[in-house]
N, C-alpha and C positions, 0 to 999 in steps of 0.2 A: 562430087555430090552437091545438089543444089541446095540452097539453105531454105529454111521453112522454120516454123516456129520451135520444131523440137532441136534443131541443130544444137543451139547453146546449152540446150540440157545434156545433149550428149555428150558434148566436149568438157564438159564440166566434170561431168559422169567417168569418161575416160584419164581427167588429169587426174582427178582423185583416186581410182583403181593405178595409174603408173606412178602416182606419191607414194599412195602405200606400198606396192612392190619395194620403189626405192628406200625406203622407211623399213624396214623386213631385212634389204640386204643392208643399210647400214646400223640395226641391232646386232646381225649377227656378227662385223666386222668391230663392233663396239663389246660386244661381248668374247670375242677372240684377243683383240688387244688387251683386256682387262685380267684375262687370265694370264697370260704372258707377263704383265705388269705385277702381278702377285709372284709370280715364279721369279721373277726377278727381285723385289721387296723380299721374298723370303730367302735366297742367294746372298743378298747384299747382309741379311740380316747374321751371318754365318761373320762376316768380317768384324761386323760390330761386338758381338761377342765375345769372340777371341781377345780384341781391342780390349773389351772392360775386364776380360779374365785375366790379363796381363796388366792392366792398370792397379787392380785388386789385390793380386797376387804382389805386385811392386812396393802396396802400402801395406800390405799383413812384413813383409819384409821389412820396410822400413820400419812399423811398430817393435817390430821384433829389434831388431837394430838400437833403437831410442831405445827402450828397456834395457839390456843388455850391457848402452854406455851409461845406464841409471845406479849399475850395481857394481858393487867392488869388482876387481877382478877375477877371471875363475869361480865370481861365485854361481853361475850357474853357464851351462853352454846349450847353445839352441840352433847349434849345426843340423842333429836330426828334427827339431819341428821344422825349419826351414824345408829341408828335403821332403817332410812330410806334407805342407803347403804346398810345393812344389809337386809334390805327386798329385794330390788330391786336385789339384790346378789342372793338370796337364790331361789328368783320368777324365776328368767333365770336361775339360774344353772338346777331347776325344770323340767322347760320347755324344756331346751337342753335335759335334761335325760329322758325324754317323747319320743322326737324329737331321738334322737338316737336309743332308745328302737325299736321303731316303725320302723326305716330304717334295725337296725339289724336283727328282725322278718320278713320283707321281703325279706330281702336277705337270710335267712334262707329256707325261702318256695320258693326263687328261687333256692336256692340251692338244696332244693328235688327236684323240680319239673325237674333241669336239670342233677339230679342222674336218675331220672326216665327215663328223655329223652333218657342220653348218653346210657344207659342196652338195654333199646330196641334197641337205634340206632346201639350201638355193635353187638346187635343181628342180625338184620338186614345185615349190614357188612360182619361180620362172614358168615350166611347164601350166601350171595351172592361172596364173594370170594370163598367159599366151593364149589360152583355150578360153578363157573368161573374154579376152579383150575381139579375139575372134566372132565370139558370139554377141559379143556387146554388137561390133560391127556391123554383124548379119542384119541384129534388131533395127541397128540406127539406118540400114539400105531399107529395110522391110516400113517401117515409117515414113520414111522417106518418100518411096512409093504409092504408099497409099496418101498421105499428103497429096502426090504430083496429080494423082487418080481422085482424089477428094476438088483440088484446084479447079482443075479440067471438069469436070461433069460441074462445079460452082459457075463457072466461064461459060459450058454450054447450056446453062439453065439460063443463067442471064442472056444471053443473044437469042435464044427462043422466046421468051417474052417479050 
């Protein structure tokens, strides 16, 4: 294509139309890792958990323990609050690990579901700046021409005079 005054505008025209494509596809891949990163934060969060439930559970023990060598012998025994700390521990920690399971599983199936999404919607994208950049082309040969066809009749105006 010969160059002519609109050239630089087209080319400009056209870096800016495949920035933003590129800019489109790297939202959607920023917004696929960010979900995956959540599903992960919220997994990890499951171990933290259990860590302070047994940290907890360690110190209600120990209180119980320090009390216990605070008083006479025999004079009270706290085998069952233990067991019962110990259940009421184990019951929650259960149920959070239920409770997590089930949010990580969902964000999992949103997480295909919006792999699924983003390929089409790329697709989609792709196709439609392909057809935009197509036509852009068409425009910038169709200018072009008339430019070469403006030149020429400027050229043959001046050597007739």
């Amino acid at each position: 294509m010969t160059q002519n005054p609109f050239t630089a505008v087209f080319d400009a025209q056209r870096t800016a139309i495949e920035q933003s494509q590129s800019l489109t596809h790297d939202a959607l891949e920023a917004q696929k890792t960010s979900i995956g990163a959540f599903g992960d934060a919220v997994e990890s969060s499951g171990s933290l958990f259990e860590s302070n439930a047994e940290l907890t559970k360690g110190a209600v023990h120990a209180y119980f323990d320090a009390l216990e060598a605070s008083l006479p012998e025999e004079a009270a025994e706290f085998d069952e609050v233990r067991e019962l700390v110990d259940e009421g521990f184990d019951s929650a920690t259960e149920a959070q690990s239920q409770s997590l399971e089930a949010v990580v599983e969902a964000i999992e199936e949103s997480e295909a579901a919006y792999d699924e999404f983003a390929a089409s919607y790329a697709e989609v994208v792709d196709t439609s700046f392909d057809a935009y950049l197509e036509a852009h082309e068409q425009v910038e040969e169709n200018v072009s021409s008339v430019a070469e066809n403006v030149e020429e009749a400027a050229e043959e105006i001046d050597v007739s005079a």
